[in-house]
C-alpha positions in Angstrom: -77.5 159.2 103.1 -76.8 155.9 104.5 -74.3 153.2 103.3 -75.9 149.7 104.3 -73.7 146.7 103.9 -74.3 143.8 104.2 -73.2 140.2 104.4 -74.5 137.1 102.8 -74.3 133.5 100.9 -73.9 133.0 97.3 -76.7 131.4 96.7 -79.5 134.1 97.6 -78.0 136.8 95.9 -80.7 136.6 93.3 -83.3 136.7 95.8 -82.1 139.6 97.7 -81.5 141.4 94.4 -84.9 141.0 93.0 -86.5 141.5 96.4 -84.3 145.3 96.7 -85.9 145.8 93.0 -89.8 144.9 93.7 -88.6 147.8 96.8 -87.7 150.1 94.2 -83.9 149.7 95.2 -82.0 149.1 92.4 -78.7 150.4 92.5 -76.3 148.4 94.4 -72.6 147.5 94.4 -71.6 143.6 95.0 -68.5 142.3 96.0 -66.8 138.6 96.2 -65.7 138.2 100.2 -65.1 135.2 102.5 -65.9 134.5 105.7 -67.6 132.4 107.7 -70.0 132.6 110.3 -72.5 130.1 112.5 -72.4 127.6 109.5 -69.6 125.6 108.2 -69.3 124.0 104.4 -67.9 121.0 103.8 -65.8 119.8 101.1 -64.9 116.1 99.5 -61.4 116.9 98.2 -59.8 113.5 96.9 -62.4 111.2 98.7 -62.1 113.1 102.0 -64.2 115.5 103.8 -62.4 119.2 104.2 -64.1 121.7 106.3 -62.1 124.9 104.8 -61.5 128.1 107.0 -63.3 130.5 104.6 -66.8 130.1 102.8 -67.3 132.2 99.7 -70.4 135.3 100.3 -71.6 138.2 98.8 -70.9 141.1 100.0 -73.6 144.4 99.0 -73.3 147.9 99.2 -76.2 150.3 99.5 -76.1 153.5 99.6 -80.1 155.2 100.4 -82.0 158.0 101.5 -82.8 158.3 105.6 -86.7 157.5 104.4 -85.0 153.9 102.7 -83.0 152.5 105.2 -85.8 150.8 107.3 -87.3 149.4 103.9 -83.8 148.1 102.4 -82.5 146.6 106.4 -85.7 144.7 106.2 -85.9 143.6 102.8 -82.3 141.8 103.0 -83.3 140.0 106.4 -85.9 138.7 104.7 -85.1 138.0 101.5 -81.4 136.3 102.3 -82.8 134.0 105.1 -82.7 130.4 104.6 -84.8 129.4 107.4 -87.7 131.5 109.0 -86.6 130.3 112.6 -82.9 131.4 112.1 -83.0 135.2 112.5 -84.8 136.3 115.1 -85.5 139.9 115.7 -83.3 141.3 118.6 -86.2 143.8 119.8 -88.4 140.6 121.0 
């Protein structure tokens, strides 16, 4: 047994969800975190613009079988990434 967690924004949580399902993963445990990484949201709070410390994400929890962790690792990579060019894979 593995525990994968893993990081991401708000906004694919659906997508990574229903991509885990499709991958016959569906039990998984998901938390509210902040944090912030490469990107930086921005703000308008009374007519100016407010780049706050920490970003609201998703945080999930999977736990799988040795024979699921390559298929659940990939499936989030692809599934939470906004932009085909931003994650690269370290092994190239």
């Amino acid at each position: 047994m593995k525990l994968i967690t893993a990081i991401i924004r708000e906004t694919k949580l659906d997508q990574v969800r229903e991509a885990l399902i499709q991958n016959e993963i569906e039990r998984i445990t998901v938390s509210r975190v902040s944090g912030h990484g490469r990107q930086r949201g921005e703000e308008i709070y009374r007519g100016r613009k407010v780049v706050p410390n920490l970003i609201p994400k998703d945080q999930i929890g999977i736990a799988v079988n040795e024979a699921f962790v390559d298929i659940t690792v990939n499936t989030i990579i692809e599934a939470a990434k906004s932009n085909p060019e931003e994650v690269k894979d370290p092994s190239s």
